[in-house]
C-alpha positions as CSV (number, residue, x, y, z in Angstrom):
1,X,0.0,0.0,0.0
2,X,1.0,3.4,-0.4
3,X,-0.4,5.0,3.0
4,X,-1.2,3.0,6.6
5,X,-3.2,5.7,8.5
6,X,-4.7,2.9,10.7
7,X,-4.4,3.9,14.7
8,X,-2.1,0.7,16.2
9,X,-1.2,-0.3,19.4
10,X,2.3,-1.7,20.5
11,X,2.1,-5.0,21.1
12,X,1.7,-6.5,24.6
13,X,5.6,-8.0,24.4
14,X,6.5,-4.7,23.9
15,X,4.5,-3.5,26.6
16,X,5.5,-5.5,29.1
17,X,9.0,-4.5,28.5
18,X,8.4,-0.9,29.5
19,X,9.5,1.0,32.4
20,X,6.9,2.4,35.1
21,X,7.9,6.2,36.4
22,X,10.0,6.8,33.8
23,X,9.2,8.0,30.0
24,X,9.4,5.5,27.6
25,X,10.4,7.1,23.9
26,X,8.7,5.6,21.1
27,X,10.5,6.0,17.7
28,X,9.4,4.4,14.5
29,X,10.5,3.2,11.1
30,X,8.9,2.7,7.8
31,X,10.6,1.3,4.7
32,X,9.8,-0.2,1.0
33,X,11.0,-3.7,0.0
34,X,13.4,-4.1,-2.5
35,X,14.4,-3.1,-5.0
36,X,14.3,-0.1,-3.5
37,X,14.9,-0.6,0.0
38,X,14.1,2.5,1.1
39,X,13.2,3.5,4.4
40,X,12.6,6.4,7.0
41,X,13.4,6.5,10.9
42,X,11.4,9.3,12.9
43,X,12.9,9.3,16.3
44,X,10.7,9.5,19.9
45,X,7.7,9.6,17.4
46,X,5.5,9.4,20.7
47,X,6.3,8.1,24.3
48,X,4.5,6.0,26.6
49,X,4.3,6.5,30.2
50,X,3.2,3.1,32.1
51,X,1.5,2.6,35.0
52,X,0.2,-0.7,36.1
53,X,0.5,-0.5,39.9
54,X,-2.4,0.9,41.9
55,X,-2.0,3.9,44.7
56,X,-0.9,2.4,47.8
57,X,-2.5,3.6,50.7
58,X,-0.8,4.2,54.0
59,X,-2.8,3.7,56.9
60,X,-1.4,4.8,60.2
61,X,-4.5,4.9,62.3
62,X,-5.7,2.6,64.4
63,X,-9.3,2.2,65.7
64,X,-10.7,5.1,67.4
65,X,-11.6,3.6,70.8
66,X,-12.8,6.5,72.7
67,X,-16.9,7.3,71.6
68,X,-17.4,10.6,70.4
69,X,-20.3,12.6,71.2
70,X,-19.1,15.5,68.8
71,X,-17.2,15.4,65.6
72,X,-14.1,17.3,64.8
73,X,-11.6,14.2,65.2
74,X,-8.6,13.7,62.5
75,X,-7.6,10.7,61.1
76,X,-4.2,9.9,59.6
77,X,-4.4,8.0,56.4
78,X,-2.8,9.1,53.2
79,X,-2.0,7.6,49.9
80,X,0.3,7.4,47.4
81,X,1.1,7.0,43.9
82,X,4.7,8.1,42.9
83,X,4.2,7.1,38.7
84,X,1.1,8.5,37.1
85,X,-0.1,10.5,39.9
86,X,-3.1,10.7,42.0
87,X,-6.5,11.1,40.2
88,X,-8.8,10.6,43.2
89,X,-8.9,10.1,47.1
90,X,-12.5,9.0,48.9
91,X,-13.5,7.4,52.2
92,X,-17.1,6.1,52.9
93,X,-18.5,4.7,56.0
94,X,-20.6,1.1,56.7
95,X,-21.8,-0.8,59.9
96,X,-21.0,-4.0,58.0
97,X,-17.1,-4.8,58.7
98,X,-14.8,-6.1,55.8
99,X,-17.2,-4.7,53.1
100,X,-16.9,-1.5,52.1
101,X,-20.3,-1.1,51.4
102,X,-20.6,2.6,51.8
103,X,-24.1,1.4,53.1
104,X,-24.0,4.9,55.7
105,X,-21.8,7.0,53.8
106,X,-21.2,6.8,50.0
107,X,-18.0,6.8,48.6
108,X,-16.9,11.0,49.8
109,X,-13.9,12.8,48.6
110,X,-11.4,13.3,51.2
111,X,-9.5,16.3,49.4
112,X,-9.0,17.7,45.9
113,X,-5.4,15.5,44.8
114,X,-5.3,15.9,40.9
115,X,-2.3,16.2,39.6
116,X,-0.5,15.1,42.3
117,X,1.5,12.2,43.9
118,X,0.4,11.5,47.4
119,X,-1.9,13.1,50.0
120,X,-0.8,12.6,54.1
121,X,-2.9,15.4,55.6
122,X,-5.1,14.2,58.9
123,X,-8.6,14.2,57.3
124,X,-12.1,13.9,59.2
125,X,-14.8,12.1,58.5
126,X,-18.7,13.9,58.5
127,X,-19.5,12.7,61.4
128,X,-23.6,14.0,61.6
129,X,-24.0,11.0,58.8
130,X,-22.4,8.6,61.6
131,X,-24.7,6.3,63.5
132,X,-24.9,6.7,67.3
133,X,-24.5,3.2,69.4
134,X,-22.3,0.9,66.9
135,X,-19.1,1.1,65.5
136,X,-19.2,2.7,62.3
137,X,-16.4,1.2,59.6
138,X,-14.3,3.3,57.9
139,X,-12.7,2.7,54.2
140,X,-10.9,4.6,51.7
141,X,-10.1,4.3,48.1
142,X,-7.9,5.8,45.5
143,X,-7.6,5.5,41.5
144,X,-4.7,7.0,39.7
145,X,-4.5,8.4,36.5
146,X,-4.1,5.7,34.8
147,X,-6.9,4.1,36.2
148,X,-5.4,1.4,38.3
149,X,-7.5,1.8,41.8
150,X,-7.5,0.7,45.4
151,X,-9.6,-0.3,47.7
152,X,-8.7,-0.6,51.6
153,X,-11.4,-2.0,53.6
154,X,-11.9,-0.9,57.5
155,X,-8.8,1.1,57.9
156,X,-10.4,2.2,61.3
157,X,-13.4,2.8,63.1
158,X,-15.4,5.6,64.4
159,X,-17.4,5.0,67.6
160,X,-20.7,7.7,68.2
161,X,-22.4,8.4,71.1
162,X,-24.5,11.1,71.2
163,X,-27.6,9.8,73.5
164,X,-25.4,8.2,76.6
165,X,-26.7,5.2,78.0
166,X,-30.3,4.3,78.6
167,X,-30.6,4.3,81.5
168,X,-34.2,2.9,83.9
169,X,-35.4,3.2,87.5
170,X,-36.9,-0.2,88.7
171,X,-37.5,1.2,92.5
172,X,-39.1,3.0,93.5
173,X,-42.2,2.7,90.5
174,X,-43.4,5.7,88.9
175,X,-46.4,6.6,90.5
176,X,-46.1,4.8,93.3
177,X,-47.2,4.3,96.8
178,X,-44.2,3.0,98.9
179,X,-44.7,2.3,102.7
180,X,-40.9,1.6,103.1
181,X,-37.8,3.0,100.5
182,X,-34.7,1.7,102.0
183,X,-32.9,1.6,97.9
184,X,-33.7,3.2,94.9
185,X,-32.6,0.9,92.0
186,X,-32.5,0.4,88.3
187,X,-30.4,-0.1,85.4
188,X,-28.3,1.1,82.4
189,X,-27.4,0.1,79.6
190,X,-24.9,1.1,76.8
191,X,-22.8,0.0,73.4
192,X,-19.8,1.2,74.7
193,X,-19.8,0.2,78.7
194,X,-21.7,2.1,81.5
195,X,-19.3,3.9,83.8
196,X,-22.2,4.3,86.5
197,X,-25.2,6.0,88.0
198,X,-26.1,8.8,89.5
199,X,-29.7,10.2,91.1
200,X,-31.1,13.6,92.8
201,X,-34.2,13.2,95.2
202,X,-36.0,15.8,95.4
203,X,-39.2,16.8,98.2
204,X,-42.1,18.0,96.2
205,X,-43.5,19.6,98.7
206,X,-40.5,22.0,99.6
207,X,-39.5,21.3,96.1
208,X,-35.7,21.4,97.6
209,X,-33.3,18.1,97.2
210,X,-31.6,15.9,99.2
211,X,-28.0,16.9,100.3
212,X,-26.3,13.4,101.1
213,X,-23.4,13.2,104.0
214,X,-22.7,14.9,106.0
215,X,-25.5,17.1,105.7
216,X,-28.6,14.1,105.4
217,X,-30.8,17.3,105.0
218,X,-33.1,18.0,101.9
219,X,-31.8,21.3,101.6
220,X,-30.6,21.8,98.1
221,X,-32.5,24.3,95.4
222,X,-30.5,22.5,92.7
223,X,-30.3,19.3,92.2
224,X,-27.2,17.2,93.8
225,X,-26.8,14.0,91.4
226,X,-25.4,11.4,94.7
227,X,-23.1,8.3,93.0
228,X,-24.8,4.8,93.3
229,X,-23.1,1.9,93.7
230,X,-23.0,-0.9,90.2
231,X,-22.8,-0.1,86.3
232,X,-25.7,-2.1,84.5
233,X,-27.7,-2.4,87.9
234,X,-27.5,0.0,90.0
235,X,-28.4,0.7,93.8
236,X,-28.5,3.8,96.2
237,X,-29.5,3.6,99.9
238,X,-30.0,7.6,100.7
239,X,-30.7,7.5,104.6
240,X,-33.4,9.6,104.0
241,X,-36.2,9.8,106.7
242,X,-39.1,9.7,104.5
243,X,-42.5,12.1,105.6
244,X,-45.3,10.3,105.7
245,X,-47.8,11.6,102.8
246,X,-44.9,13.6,101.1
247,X,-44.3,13.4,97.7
248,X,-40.8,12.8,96.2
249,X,-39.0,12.6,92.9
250,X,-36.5,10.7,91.8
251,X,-34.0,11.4,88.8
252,X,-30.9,9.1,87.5
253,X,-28.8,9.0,84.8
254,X,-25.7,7.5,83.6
255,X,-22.5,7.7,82.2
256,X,-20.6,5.7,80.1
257,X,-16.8,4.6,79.9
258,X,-16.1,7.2,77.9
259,X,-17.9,9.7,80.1
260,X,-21.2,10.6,77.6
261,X,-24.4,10.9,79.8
262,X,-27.3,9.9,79.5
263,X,-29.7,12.5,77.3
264,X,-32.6,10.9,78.2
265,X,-32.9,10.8,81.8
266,X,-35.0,8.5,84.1
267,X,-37.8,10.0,86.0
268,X,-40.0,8.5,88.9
269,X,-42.1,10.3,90.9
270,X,-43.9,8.4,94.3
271,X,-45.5,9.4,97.6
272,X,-44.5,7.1,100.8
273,X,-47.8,6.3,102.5
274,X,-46.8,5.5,106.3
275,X,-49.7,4.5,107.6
276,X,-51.8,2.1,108.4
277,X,-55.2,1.1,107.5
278,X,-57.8,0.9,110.3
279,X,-60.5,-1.9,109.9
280,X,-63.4,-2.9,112.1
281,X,-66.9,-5.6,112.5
282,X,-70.6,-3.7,112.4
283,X,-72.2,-6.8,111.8
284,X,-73.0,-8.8,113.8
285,X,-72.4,-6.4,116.9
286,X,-69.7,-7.4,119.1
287,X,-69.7,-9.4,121.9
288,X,-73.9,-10.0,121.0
289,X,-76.0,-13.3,120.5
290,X,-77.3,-13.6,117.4
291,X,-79.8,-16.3,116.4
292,X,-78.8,-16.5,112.5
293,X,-76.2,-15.0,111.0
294,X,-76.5,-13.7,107.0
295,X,-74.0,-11.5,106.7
296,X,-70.1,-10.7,108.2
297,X,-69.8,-6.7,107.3
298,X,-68.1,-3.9,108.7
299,X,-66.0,-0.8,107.1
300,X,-62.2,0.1,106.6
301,X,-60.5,3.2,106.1
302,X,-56.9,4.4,104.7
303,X,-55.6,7.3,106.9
304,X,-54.5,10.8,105.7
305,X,-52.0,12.1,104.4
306,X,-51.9,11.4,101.0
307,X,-52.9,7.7,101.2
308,X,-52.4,5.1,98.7
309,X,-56.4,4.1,99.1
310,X,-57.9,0.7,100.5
311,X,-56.6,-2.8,98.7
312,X,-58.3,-5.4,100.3
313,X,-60.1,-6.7,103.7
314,X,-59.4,-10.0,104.7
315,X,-61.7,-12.3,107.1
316,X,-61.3,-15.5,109.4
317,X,-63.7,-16.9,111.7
318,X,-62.3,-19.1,114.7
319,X,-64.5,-21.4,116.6
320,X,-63.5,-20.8,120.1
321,X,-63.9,-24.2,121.9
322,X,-61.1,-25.5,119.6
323,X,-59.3,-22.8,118.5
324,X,-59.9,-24.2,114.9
325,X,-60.6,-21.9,112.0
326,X,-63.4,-21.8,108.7
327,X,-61.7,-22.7,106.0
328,X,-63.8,-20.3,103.4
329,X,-62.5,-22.8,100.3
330,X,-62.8,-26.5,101.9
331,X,-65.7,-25.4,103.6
332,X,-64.5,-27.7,107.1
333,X,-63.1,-26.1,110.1
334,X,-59.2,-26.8,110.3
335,X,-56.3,-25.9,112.4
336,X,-54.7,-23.0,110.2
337,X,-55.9,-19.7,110.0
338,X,-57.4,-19.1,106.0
339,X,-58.3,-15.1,105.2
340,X,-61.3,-14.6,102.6
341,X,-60.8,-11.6,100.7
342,X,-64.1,-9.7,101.3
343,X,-66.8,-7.7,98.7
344,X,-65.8,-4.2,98.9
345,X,-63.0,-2.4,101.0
346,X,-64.2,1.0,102.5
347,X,-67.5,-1.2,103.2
348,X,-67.1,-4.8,103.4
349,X,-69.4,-7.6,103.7
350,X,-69.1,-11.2,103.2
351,X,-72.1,-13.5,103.4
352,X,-71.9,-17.1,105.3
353,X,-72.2,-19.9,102.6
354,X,-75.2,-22.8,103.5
355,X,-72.5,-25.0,104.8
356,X,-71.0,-22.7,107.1
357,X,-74.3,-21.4,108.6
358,X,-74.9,-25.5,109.2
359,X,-71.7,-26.0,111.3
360,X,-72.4,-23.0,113.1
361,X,-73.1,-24.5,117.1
362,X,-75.7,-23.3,119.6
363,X,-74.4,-22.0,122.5
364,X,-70.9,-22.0,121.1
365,X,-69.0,-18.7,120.7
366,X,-67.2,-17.3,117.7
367,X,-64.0,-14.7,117.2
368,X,-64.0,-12.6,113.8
369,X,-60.2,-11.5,112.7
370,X,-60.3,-8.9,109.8
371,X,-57.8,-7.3,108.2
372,X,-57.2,-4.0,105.3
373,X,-54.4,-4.1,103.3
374,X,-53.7,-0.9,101.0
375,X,-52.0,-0.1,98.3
376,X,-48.5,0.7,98.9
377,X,-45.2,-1.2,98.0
378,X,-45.0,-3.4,100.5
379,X,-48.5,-3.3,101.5
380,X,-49.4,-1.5,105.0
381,X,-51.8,-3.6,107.3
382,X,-53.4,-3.1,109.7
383,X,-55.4,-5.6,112.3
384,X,-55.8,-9.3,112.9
């Protein structure tokens, strides 16, 4: 032919005999066959510059062990790429390890690195897209201008915290009635360890809170968060002398290792009801005779201040010859005392059942035991 004007590529032998990071001058010849034999040399026609190794990334950095509740933190990890130069340099963040998902954060430029060789500047990472309570992975990656590119899974780890631990008061209920407070408890819980627990009491009534030793006074107008003892259960035994009636409040929140608190705190208001229920027999009359006897009743009351309100009244009937007792389920007299819960509390009645008003013996003289039980945790009683 007279003219080649085809685009051709050297062949892979030749190729593969190139130098990377240098410049590889390219010169060409053409010639005619014979007879002529004729021919041309064009010297460094073109050059190649090769580049088959990917950036290598150099990771410095470790895990990030302490949970951050705010973001700001640098990282060291840089990259390199001494032949072609750089071309790109991205992170991207996943709460899958070893994948490189970019599942929470998609793959995010860490700075602008065109046209240049490596980049070693402590970077941080946008730590609002982070998620709070698990470890969020970290990985980079990096494509030169050639187009070779790495990939470097996990090269650390970023640990949130922005909400503390959870954290839960068991004791005293919310809403409670307590007749005796001796603990408060409860218990916390976080990813990243719970360092412990503290709680402010306060009165509602003077709406001041309780100074722990030495003062043992509830004379505080801020709160005064006292140290319990434990981590994921947690106790505190105040010394406080509770007021009977009074209405308290308790608050608690915890810490973790890394010493984030809780943003939710726990919350449990209760009034200690001291006193005890007073319960007595209207029918029959005390210390009468009674011919037949239809119905046990009498009434109960909870005490002021504040009270927690009538649970229950119990009854038992003992025969006094024997000293045995009506057994309100078996429907015998035994030897142990069995209570029947009654109908109604502030006025109770229970009515004899057919077999008890049979066994019941002329002449023969009966003892009624009641007792009210109220609502507070543990129950007050009073009577029997």
């Amino acid at each position: 032919a007279d003219a080649y004007a085809t685009p051709w590529a050297l062949p892979p032998s030749v190729f593969a005999l190139l130098q990377e990071g240098v410049t590889n001058y390219i010169s060409v010849q053409v010639f005619n066959g014979p007879p002529l034999n004729n021919f041309t040399f064009l010297q460094d026609a073109f050059y190649v510059q090769k580049d088959t190794t990917s950036p290598v990334v150099d990771d410095t950095q470790s895990g990030d062990d302490v949970a951050r509740a705010v973001g700001g933190t640098t990282y060291t990890v840089g990259v390199r790429d001494p032949s072609s130069g750089l071309a790109a340099f991205q992170y991207s963040a996943s709460l899958t390890p070893l994948t490189a998902s970019a599942s929470l954060i998609g793959w995010t430029d860490i700075a602008a690195v065109a046209n240049t060789t490596s980049y070693s500047t402590p970077w941080a990472v946008n730590f609002a897209l982070l998620a709070s309570g698990v470890t969020n992975y970290i990985s980079v990656r990096s494509w030169d201008v050639a187009g070779a590119t790495t990939v470097a899974a996990d090269v650390f780890y970023v640990l949130k915290d922005t909400t503390g631990p959870s954290v839960a008061i068991a004791a005293p209920l919310n809403a409670s009635f307590n007749s005796s407070l001796a603990t408060l408890s409860g218990t916390a819980a976080s990813f990243f360890g719970v360092q412990g627990t503290e709680v402010s009491i306060q009165d509602m009534f003077t709406s001041l809170y309780w100074n722990p030793a030495p003062v043992n006074l509830f004379n505080s107008a801020a709160p005064i968060m006292i140290p319990a003892a434990g981590t994921t259960a947690w106790a505190l035994s105040p010394g406080i002398p509770w007021v009977d009636g009074r209405a308290y409040q308790a608050v608690a929140r915890s810490s973790t290792t890394s010493g984030i608190y809780s943003t939710t705190y726990a919350t449990a208001a209760f009034v200690m009801d001291l006193s005890t229920p007073t319960v007595g027999v209207l029918a029959p009359v005390p210390d009468s005779s009674v011919a037949v006897l239809p119905v046990l009743s009498g009434t109960a009351s909870d005490p002021a201040p504040n009270p927690s309100g009538l649970l229950t009244v119990e009854v038992r009937l003992r025969r006094n010859t024997d000293g045995w007792w009506w057994n309100w389920f078996t429907q015998v007299w035994a030897p142990a005392a069995v209570s029947s819960v009654t109908a109604g509390t502030a006025a109770w009645s229970l009515s004899p059942t057919p077999q008890l008003q049979a066994s019941l013996a002329n002449g023969t003289s009966y003892f009624i035991a009641v007792r009210a039980s109220d609502n507070a945790t543990p129950a007050n009683q009073g009577d029997f």
